[in-house]
NUVEX-191071 format. One line per field, with one value per residue (C-alpha): residue number from 0; x, y, z. Coordinates in nm, 2 decimals, padded with zeros to 4 digits. Example, Ala and Ser with C-alpha at 12.3 -4.5 7.8 and 13.67 -1.06 7.14 Angstrom:
2
resi c(0_1);
u c(01.23_01.37);
v c(-00.45_-00.11);
w c(00.78_00.71);
***
This chain:
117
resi c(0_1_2_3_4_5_6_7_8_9_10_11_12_13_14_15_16_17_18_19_20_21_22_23_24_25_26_27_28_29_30_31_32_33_34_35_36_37_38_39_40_41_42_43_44_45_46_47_48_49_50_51_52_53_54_55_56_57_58_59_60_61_62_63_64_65_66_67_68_69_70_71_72_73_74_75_76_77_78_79_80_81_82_83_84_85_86_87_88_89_90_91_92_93_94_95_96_97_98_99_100_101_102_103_104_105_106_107_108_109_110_111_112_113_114_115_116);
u c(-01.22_-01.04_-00.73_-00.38_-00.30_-00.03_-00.20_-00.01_-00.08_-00.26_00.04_00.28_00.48_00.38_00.04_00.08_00.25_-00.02_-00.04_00.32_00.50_00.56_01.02_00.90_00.77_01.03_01.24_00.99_00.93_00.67_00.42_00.40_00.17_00.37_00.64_00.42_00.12_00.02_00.03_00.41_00.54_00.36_00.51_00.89_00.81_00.72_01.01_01.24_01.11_01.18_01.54_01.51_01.42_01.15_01.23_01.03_00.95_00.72_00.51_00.16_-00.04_-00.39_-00.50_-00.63_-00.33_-00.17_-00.41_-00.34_00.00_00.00_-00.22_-00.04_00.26_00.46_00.48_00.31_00.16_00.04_-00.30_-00.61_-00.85_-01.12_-00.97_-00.88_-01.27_-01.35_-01.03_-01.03_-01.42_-01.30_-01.03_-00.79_-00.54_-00.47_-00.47_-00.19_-00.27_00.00_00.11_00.13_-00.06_-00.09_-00.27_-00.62_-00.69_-00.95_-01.18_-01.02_-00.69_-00.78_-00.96_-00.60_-00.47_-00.74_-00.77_-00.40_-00.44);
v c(-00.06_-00.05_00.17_00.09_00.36_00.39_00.35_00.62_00.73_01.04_01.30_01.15_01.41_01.20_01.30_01.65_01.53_01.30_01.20_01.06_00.83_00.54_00.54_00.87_00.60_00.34_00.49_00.45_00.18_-00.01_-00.24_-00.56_-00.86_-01.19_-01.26_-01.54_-01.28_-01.15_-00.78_-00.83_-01.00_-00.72_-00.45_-00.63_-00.63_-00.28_-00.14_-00.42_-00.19_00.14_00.01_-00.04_-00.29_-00.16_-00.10_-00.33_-00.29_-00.56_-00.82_-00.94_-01.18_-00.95_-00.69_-00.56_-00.57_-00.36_-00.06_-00.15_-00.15_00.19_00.34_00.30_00.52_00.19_00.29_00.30_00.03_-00.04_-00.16_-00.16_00.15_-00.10_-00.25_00.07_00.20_00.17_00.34_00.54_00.72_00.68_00.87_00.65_00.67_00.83_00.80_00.89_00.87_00.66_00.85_00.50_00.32_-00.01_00.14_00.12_-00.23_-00.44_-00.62_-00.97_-00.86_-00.71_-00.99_-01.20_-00.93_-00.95_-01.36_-01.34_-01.26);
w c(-01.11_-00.81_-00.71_-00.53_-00.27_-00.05_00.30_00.53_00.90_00.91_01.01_00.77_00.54_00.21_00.27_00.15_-00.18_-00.33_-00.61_-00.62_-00.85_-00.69_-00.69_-00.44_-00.15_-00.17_00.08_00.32_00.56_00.45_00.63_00.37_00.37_00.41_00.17_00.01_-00.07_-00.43_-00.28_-00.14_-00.46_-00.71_-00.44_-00.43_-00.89_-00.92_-00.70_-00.85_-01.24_-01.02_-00.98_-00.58_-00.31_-00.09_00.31_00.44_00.88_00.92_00.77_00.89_00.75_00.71_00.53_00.88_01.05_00.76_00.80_01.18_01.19_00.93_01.15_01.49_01.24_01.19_00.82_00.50_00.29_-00.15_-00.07_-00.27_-00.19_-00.18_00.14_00.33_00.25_00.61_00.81_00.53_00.61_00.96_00.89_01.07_00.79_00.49_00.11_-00.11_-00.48_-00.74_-01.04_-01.20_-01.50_-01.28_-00.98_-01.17_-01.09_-01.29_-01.04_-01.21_-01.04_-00.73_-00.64_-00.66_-00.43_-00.16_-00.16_00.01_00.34);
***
């Protein structure tokens, strides 16, 4: 089993409130894999069932340039935990647990996530 987080810089005010639901993030900007990716489509889905359209700054093409681009306090991002493992035990981001059924991933699904990069 793996996890979706929202991947936020360090200092960032949502940090304090985890676990949220995820309608509580939306109005954030977000840092989004390309349009095309499994991660951006089930991210666009999930706010699309929250009733709103996710604010999206940037999109890379990397799951490294995410935590990057999150880390340097561009804005947050959904990503699997698995993926932030490393920034996360260098604590060069932070973690903010999803009140949400579909953030426990099965491996079968995560894996979809992470071929998309």
């Amino acid at each position: 089993m793996d996890e979706l987080i929202i991947a936020a810089p360090r200092n960032h005010p949502v940090v304090d409130s985890s676990p949220v639901r995820f309608s509580a993030v939306l109005d954030l900007d977000f840092v989004c894999m390309s349009k095309a990716s499994s991660n951006y489509i089930f991210l666009r889905d999930m706010a699309k069932l929250a009733g709103k359209t996710p604010k999206v700054r940037i999109h890379v093409h990397t799951f490294d340039a995410v935590l990057s681009m999150v880390e340097a306090g561009v804005g947050v991002s959904l990503v699997p935990r698995s993926v932030a493992a490393a920034a996360l035990r260098e604590q060069r981001i932070a973690a903010v647990a999803l009140r949400e059924p579909w953030a426990l991933r099965e491996p079968w699904a995560l894996r979809e996530l992470t071929l998309v990069t």
